[in-house]
LUMBAGU-555692 format. One record per residue (C-alpha): residue in three letters; chain; x, y, z. Coordinates in steps of 0.02 Angstrom, whole numbers. Example, Ala and Ser with C-alpha at 12.3 -4.5 7.8 and 13.67 -1.06 7.14 Angstrom:
REM residues 2
   residuo   cadena       px       py       pz
       ala        A      615     -225      390
       ser        A      684      -53      357
This chain:
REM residues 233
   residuo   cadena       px       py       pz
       unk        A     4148     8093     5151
       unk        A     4133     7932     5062
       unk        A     4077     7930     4882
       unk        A     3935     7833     4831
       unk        A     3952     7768     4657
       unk        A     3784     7692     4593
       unk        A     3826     7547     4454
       unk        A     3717     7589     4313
       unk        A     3540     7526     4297
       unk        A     3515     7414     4146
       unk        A     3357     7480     4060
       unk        A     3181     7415     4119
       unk        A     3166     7304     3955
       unk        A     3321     7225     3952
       unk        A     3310     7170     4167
       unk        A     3168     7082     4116
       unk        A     3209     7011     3980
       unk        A     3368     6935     4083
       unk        A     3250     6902     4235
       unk        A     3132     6781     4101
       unk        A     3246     6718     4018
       unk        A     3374     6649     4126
       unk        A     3239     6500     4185
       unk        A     3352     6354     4127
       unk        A     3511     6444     4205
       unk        A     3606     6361     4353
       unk        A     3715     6391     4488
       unk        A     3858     6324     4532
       unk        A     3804     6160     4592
       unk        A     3692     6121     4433
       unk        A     3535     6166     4555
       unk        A     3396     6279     4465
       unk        A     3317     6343     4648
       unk        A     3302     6522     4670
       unk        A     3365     6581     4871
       unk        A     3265     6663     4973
       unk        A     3302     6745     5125
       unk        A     3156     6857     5248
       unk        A     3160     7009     5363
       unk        A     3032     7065     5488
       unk        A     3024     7234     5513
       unk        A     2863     7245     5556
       unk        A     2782     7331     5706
       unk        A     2662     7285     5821
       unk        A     2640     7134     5766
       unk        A     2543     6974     5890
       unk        A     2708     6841     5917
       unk        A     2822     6813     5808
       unk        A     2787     6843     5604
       unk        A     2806     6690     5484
       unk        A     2880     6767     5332
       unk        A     2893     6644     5162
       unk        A     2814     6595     4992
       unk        A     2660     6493     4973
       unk        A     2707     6336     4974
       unk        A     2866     6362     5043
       unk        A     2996     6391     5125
       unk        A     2946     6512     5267
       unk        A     3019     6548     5437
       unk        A     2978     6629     5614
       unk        A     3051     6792     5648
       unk        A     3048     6916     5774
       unk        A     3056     7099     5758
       unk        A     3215     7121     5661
       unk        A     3230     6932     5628
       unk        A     3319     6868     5472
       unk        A     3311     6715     5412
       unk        A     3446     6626     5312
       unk        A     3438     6585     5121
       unk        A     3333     6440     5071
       unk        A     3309     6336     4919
       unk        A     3148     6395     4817
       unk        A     3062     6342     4641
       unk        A     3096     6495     4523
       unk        A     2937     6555     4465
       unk        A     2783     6686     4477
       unk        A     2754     6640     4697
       unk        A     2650     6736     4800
       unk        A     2772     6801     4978
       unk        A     2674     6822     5152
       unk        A     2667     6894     5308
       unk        A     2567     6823     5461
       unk        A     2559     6842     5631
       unk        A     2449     6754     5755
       unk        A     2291     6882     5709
       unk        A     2309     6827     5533
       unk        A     2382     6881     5365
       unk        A     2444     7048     5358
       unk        A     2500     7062     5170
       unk        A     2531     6960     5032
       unk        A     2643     7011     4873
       unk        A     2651     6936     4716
       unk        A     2842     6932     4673
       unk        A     2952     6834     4521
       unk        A     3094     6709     4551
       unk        A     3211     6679     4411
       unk        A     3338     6523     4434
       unk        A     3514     6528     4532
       unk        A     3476     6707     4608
       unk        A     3459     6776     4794
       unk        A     3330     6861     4847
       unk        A     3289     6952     4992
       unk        A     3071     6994     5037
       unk        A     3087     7138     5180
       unk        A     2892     7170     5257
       unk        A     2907     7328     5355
       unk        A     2755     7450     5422
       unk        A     2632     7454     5554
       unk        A     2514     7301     5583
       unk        A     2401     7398     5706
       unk        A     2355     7546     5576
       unk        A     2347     7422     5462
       unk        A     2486     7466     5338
       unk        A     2615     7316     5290
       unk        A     2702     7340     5130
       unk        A     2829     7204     5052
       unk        A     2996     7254     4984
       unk        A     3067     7143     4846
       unk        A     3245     7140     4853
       unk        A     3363     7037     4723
       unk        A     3525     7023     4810
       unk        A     3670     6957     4649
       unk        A     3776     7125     4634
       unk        A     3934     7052     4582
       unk        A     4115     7080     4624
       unk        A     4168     7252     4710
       unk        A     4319     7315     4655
       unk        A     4495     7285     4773
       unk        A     4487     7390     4923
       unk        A     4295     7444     4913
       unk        A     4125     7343     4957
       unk        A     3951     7379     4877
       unk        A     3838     7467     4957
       unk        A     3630     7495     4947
       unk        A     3503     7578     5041
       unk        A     3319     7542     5080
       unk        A     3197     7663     5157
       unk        A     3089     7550     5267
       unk        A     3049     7698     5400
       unk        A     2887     7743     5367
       unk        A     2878     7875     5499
       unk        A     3042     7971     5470
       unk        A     2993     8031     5294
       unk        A     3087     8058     5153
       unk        A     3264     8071     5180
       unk        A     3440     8131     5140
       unk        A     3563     7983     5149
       unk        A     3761     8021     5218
       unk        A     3870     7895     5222
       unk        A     4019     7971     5347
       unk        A     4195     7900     5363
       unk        A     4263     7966     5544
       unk        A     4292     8179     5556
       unk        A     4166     8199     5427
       unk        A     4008     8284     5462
       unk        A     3848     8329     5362
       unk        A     3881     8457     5212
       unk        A     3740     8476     5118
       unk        A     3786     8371     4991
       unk        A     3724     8182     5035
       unk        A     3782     8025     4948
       unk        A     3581     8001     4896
       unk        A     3451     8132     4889
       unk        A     3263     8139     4933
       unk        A     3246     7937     4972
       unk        A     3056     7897     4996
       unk        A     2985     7775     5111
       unk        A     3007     7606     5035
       unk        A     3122     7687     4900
       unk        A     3293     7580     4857
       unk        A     3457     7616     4810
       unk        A     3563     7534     4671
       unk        A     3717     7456     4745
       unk        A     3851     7584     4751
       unk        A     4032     7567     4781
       unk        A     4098     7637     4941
       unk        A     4278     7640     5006
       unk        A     4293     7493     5151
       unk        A     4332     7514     5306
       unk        A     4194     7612     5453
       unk        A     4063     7724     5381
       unk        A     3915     7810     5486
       unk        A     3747     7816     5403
       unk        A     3654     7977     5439
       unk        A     3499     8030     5378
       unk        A     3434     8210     5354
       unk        A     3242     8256     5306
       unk        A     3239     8332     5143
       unk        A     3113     8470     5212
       unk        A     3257     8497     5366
       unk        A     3448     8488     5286
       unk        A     3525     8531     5429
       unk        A     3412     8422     5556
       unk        A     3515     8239     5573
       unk        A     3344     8096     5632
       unk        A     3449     7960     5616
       unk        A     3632     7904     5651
       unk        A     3700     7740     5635
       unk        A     3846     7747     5725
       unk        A     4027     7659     5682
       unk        A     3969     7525     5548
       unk        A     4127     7411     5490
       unk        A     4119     7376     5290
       unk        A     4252     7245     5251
       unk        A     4340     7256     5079
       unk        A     4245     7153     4947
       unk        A     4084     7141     5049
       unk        A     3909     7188     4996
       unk        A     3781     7250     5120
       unk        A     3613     7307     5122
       unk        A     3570     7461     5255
       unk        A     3366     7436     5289
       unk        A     3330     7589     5381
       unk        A     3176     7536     5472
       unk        A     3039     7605     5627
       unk        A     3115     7599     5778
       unk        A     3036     7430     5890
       unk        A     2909     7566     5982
       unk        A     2827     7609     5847
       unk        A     2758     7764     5785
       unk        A     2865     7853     5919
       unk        A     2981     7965     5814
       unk        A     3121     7818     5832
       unk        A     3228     7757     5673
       unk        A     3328     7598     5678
       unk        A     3441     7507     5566
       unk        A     3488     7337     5494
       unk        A     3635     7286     5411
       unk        A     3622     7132     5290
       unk        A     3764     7031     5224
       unk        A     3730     6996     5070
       unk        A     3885     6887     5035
       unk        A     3811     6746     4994
């Protein structure tokens, strides 16, 4: 099985301490814009979603549409979601300078029940041979979850690489070996019950990824889906 190794979490006070006071940081080319990239993975939705920050940027996505990164101001913005009904949630959300970002909206827009998922997306360097690795509960119907992340022969064990992940819970990034790895997920309240499995997945060496599990297109029809992110930016 492949080992998950979660980097350590710097304590609350000192992220945001970083995250307010790196506002006259830059990246590499001098620029002091935030990126921002968007994922629908919202459900019966009317059309297409636009998916953005007041005042910009935004973009049109389908179900399971990402956008690409985009310049933004860094700052306290407001992030959207809209179809052609109107707005289905708003979340307030903080951009500090030369950083990615990712803003996930998953749910249902017919029960109503959007949520936002605010993802920053700056993990650093893997180490050689291995890619990092996190995980984001955006299935709402499958419950929570025991995460396996399988290399080929393995099978589940009883011992997954995260335990008891709730719905819109998220992972550290954790280093994984590279090369294919199945995601598999278990309900906590079933171990030996597998709802979900990705298939093959190919994890090149020094990559990062995100793995959004996510409702299944049909909605609330006992279907789980998944979308990879490259978050090599």
């Amino acid at each position: 099985m492949t080992r998950f190794r979660p980097r350590r979490m710097l304590p609350l006070f000192l992220v945001t301490a970083i995250m307010h006071g790196c506002s006259d940081s830059s990246g590499p080319d001098g620029s002091l814009d935030a990126q921002m990239r968007y994922v629908n993975a919202i459900n019966n939705t009317v059309g297409t979603v636009e998916i953005g920050l007041e005042g910009g940027p935004s973009s049109e996505l389908v179900f399971k549409g990402e956008s690409v990164y985009a310049p933004a101001a860094p700052s306290v913005r407001t992030a959207f979601a809209s179809d052609e009904e109107g707005t289905l949630r708003t979340s307030e959300i903080f951009l500090s300078a030369a950083t990615h970002y990712t803003m996930v909206f998953v749910g249902h827009a017919n029960i109503p029940l959007v949520r936002g998922i605010f993802l920053a997306d700056d993990p650093g360097e893997p180490a050689e041979n291995t890619a990092l690795v996190r995980i984001v509960q955006g299935g709402l119907q499958v419950g929570d979850v025991d995460v396996y992340l399988l290399e080929r022969g393995d099978e589940v064990d009883g011992s997954p690489a995260v335990a008891g992940l709730k719905w819109r819970d998220v992972t550290l990034y954790g280093e994984i070996s590279s090369g294919e790895v199945s995601l598999v997920l278990t309900k906590v309240t079933e171990p030996d019950s597998v709802v979900f499995e990705s298939g093959a997945l190919a994890i090149p060496p020094g990559s990062t990824r995100t793995f959004l599990v996510i409702d299944g297109k049909t909605g609330l029809d006992g279907t789980t889906d998944l979308i990879v992110l490259d978050d090599d930016a």
